[in-house]
Each structure stands twice: as structure tokens, then as C-alpha cells.
C-alpha positions in Angstrom: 162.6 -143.5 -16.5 161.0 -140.1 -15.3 157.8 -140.5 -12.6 154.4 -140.0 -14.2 152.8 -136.6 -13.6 150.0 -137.2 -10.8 146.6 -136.6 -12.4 144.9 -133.0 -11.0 141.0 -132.9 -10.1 140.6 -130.4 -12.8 142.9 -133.0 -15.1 140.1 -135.6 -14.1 136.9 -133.5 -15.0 138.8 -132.6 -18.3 139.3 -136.2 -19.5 135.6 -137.1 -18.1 133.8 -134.2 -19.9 135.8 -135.3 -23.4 135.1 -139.0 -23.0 131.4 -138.2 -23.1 131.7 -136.0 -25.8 130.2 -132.8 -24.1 131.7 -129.3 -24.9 132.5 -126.9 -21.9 129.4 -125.0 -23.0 127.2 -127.8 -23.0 128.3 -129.0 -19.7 127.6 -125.3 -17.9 124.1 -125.7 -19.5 123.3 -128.8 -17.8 125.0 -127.4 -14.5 123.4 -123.8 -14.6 126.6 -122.3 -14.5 128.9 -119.9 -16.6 131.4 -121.0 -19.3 134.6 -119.8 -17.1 133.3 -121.8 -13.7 133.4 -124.5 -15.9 136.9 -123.9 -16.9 137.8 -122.8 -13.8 137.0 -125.8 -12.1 139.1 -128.0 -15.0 142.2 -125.7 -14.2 141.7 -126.6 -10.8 141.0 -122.2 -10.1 139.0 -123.0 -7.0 139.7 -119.8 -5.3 138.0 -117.8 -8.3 134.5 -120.0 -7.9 134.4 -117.9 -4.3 134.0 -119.4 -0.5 135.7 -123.4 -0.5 132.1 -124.6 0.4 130.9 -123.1 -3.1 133.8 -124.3 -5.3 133.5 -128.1 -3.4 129.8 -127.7 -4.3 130.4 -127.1 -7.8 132.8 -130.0 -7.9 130.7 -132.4 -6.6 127.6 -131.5 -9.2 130.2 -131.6 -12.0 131.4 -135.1 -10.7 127.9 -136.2 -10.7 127.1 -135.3 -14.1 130.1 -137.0 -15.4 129.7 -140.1 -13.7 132.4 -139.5 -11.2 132.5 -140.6 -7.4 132.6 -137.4 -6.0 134.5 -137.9 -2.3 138.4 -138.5 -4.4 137.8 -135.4 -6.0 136.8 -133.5 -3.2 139.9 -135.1 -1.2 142.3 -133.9 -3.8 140.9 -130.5 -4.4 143.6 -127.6 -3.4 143.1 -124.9 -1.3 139.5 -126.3 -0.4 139.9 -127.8 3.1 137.4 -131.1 3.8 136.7 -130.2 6.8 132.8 -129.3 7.0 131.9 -125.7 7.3 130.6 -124.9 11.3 127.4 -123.5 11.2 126.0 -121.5 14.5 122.1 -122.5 14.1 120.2 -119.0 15.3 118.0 -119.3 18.3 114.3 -119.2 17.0 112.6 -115.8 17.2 109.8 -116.1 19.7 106.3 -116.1 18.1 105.0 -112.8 18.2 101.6 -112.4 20.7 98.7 -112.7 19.1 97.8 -109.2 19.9 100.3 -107.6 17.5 98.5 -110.2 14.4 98.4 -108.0 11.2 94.9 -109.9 10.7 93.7 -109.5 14.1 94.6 -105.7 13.8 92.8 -105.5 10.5 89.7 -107.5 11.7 89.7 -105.0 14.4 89.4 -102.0 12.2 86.7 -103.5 10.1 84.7 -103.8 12.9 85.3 -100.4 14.2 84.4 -99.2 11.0 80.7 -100.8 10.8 80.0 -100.1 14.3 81.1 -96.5 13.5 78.3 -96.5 9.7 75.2 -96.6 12.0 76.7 -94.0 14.4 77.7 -91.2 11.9 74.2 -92.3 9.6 71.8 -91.3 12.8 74.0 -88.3 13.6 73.5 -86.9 9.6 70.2 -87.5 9.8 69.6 -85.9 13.0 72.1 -82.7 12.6 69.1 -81.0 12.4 67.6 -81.7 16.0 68.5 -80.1 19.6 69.7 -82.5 22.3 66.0 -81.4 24.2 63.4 -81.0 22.2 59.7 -79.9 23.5 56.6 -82.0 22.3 55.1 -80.9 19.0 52.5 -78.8 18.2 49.5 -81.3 17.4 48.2 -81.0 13.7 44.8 -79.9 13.3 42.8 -81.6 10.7 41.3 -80.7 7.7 37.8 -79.3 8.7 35.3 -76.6 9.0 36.9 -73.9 11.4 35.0 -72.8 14.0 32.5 -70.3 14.6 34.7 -68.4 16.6 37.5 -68.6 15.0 36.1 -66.6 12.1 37.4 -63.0 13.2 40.5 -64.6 13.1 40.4 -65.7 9.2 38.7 -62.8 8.6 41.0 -60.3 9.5 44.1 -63.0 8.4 42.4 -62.7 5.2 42.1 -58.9 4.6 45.8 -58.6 4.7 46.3 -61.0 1.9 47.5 -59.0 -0.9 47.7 -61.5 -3.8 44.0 -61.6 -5.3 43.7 -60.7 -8.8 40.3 -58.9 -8.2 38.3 -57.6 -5.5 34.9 -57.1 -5.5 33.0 -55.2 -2.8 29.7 -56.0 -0.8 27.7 -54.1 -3.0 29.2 -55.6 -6.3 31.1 -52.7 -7.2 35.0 -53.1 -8.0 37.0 -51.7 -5.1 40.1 -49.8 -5.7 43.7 -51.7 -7.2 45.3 -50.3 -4.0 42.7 -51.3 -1.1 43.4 -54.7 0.6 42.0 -57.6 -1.1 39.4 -60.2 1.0 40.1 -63.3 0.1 37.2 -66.7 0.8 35.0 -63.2 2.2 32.1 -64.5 4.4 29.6 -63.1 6.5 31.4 -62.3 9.5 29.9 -60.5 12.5 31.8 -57.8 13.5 34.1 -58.8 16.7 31.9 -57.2 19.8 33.5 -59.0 22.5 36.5 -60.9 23.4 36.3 -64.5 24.7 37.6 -64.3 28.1 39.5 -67.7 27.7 41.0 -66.1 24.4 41.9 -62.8 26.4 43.3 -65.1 29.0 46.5 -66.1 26.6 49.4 -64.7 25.3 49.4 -63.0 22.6 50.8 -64.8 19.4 52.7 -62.3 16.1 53.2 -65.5 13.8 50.6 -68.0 12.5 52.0 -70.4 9.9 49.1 -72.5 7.7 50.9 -75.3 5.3 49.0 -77.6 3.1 50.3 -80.5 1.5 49.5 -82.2 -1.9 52.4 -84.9 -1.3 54.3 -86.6 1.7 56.5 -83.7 3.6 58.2 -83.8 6.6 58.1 -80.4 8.2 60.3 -79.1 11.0 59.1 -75.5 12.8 60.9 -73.6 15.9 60.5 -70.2 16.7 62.2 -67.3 18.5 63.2 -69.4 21.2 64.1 -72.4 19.9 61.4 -74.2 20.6 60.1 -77.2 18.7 56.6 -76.1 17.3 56.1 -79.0 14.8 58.1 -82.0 13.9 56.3 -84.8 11.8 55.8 -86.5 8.4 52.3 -85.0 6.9 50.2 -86.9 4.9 48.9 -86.0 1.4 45.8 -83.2 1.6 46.3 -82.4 5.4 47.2 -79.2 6.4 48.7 -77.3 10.1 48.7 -74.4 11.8 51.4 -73.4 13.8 51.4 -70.0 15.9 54.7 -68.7 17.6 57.0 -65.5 18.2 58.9 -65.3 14.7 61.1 -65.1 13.2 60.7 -69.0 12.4 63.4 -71.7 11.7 62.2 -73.9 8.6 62.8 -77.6 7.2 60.1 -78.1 4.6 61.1 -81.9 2.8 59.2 -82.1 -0.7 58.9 -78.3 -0.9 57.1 -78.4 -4.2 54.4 -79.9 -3.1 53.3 -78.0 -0.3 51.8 -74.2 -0.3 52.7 -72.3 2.5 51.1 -69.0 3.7 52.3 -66.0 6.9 49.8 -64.7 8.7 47.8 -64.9 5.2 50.3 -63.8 3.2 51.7 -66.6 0.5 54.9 -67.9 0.7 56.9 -68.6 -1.9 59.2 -71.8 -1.2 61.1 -72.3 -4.6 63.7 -70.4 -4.0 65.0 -71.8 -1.1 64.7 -75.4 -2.4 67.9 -77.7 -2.1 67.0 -80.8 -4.3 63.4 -81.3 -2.7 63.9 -80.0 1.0 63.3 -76.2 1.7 65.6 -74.5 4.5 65.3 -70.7 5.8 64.4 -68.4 8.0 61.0 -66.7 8.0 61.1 -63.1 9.5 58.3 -60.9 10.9 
């Protein structure tokens, strides 16, 4: 009488798997696994399910599914040792400082950035100003000029050249090419000089704006200096007098009138949107 042949693990899943009536397909459904570990594991192939650790893994699962007591299979498996794999546990990685924190760094930047709105805002709306500037001229107000500032009008007046017609004191029509008078009133010829008017310097420029809306006006002359610098109200009006040629910032340009030394100015075309920029020449 020949010995009986001892019964493999594979041999064992086999029988198992066809007691319960489950196909190798069905069986690597339930385990997540391919068709050919499953066959691999009931030829007892361990080596081709990879490192011992996987194939004893597998085995066990299979076991389980099957109602099998896993540790007799894994005792009889070939070429897969029992002894536990050794595994080397990593020191930790020490936490990183708090200063290197991708949050931190980014709530850092954030607020770098909003301190930063307020700084370039002022600077944008100031580009236009000098780190010194000298007081501004202050803004005469809409009245009656003087008495004797009437030479002055008067002979601001006879170089305007933009009358449409021009009638003399006798009521006759004066010549198209003789200077036109423009608001003409009795004047008395200039006789004499105030000494407190002969006492100061002598001025080339006089700037007269008037303003049928809000405008915020900016004037410096030859030297840089600050001649006028405010918000004007609706139906006031300035005069500024300096050595030209004269720097210009006229906000709501089309809305104000603007005469040199009695001669209109015409603002539109060097209107940006609203504000007026340019250089006014001698």
C-alpha cells in the first residue's frame, strides 16, 4: 500500500474554493485581485505574487474568505519563510519652525500687500507735487476791482484780440485790424505811478481763471514755485501773476474759462478725460 500524497496549501485553497461553489474569477472579485494570483496561489507559485510578505498576505485573505484558519497555511507555504519581516521604524522628522509656515509666509505677504495699497494710492495722487512746496497764492474773490487797479484791466484789456466788434468813443466802427477793448470804461489816463506799486517787481504773466463747476487747479512758474494749489468752488475766480512760462493742472477743464494776460485760453485741447495738463509759454 503506497503513502498518501501530503495535501499542498494551494491543494487546500483548491478544494476550499470548489466546496463553496465559487469560480477562480469570482473568488479574485471578492479579493481585488487578478485571475492568475488566484491560480497562482492554488499552484502554490508564491514566488510569482512578488516579496514572501505579499504572497503570505494574499494567502491569509484567501484563507479567510474560504473559511480557512489561516496560521496552517501560512506554516506550510514554500519558499515564504514565517519569520516576520524586520522593519527599521525611521526617526521622526523634526517639526519644521514656525517661521518657515507656508501660512504664516502667506499671511505675511497679505499684509505687506495692504500696508503697501495706501502707500502707492497717496504717492499716485501726489506724483504731481514737489517734496517742498511754497504757500499758495491766496484766491481773490469775486468783486469789484479796485479803483486803482483799473490801468491795469484797462491796458490787459486792449490786447485782447477776440471781440467780434469794436466800437470807438465816438460811436464810429474802428478798423478790423486795430486792437479791440473789451468791458471799455472810463479810465483816467495813468499820470503817476503808486510808489508802493513801483516798489515791486515787475511781473510778465497774469493768469485770470473762472469757474462754472468744482476744479482743482495747480500753478507754478518759471522757478518752480507753487503759485496756486486748491479746490475752487463753483462761480469764483483767481488771479495769479508770475515769470512764465507756467506749469498747469486744471481738473474739470470744461468748466472753467481761462484767459493770459487777457488773451483767452483755449483748454480743450489739452484735456485728458476731465483734467487739463500743459505748459503755458510767454
Amino acid at each position: 500500500m503506497s503513502e498518501a500524497t501530503p495535501v499542498t496549501v494551494g491543494d487546500t485553497l483548491r478544494q476550499a474554493r470548489e466546496a463553496q461553489g465559487l469560480s477562480r474569477d469570482e473568488a479574485a472579485v471578492r479579493l481585488r485581485l487578478m485571475h492568475r494570483q488566484i491560480e497562482a496561489m492554488e499552484m502554490g507559485d508564491f514566488e510569482s505574487l512578488g516579496q514572501p510578505v505579499f504572497a503570505r498576505g494574499f494567502v491569509r485573505n484567501y484563507a479567510r474568505l474560504l473559511g480557512l484558519s489561516p496560521e496552517p497555511l501560512l506554516a506550510g507555504m514554500g519558499g515564504a519563510t514565517n519569520e516576520p519581516v524586520a522593519v527599521h521604524r525611521e526617526a521622526p522628522m523634526p517639526p519644521g519652525s514656525w517661521l518657515t509656515s507656508p501660512w504664516l509666509l502667506l499671511l505675511l505677504a497679505g499684509a505687506l500687500l495692504l500696508a503697501m495699497v495706501p502707500v502707492v494710492l497717496y504717492w499716485w495722487l501726489n506724483s504731481e507735487e514737489s517734496e517742498e512746496m511754497s504757500p499758495p497764492v491766496a484766491v481773490s474773490d469775486v468783486r469789484p476791482r479796485p479803483v486803482a487797479d483799473a490801468p491795469a484791466v484797462a491796458t490787459e484789456a486792449v490786447q485782447a484780440t477776440t471781440a467780434e466788434s469794436v466800437v470807438g468813443a465816438d460811436g464810429s466802427p474802428l478798423d478790423e485790424g486795430a486792437p479791440a477793448v473789451v468791458g471799455a470804461v472810463d479810465v483816467p489816463p495813468v499820470m503817476k505811478t503808486d510808489p508802493q506799486a513801483a516798489s515791486m517787481p515787475s511781473v510778465r504773466g497774469a493768469l485770470q481763471l473762472e469757474f462754472g463747476a468744482e476744479s482743482w487747479v495747480e500753478i507754478r512758474d518759471a522757478t518752480g514755485r507753487m503759485l496756486h494749489r486748491q479746490l475752487n468752488v463753483p462761480g469764483s475766480s483767481i488771479e495769479v501773476r508770475g515769470e512764465p512760462p507756467f506749469d498747469l493742472v486744471v481738473g474739470n477743464a470744461g468748466q472753467v474759462r481761462m484767459t493770459y494776460n487777457g488773451r483767452p485760453i483755449d483748454l480743450k485741447p489739452f484735456i485728458d478725460v476731465t483734467v487739463a495738463r500743459f505748459t503755458l509759454e510767454e
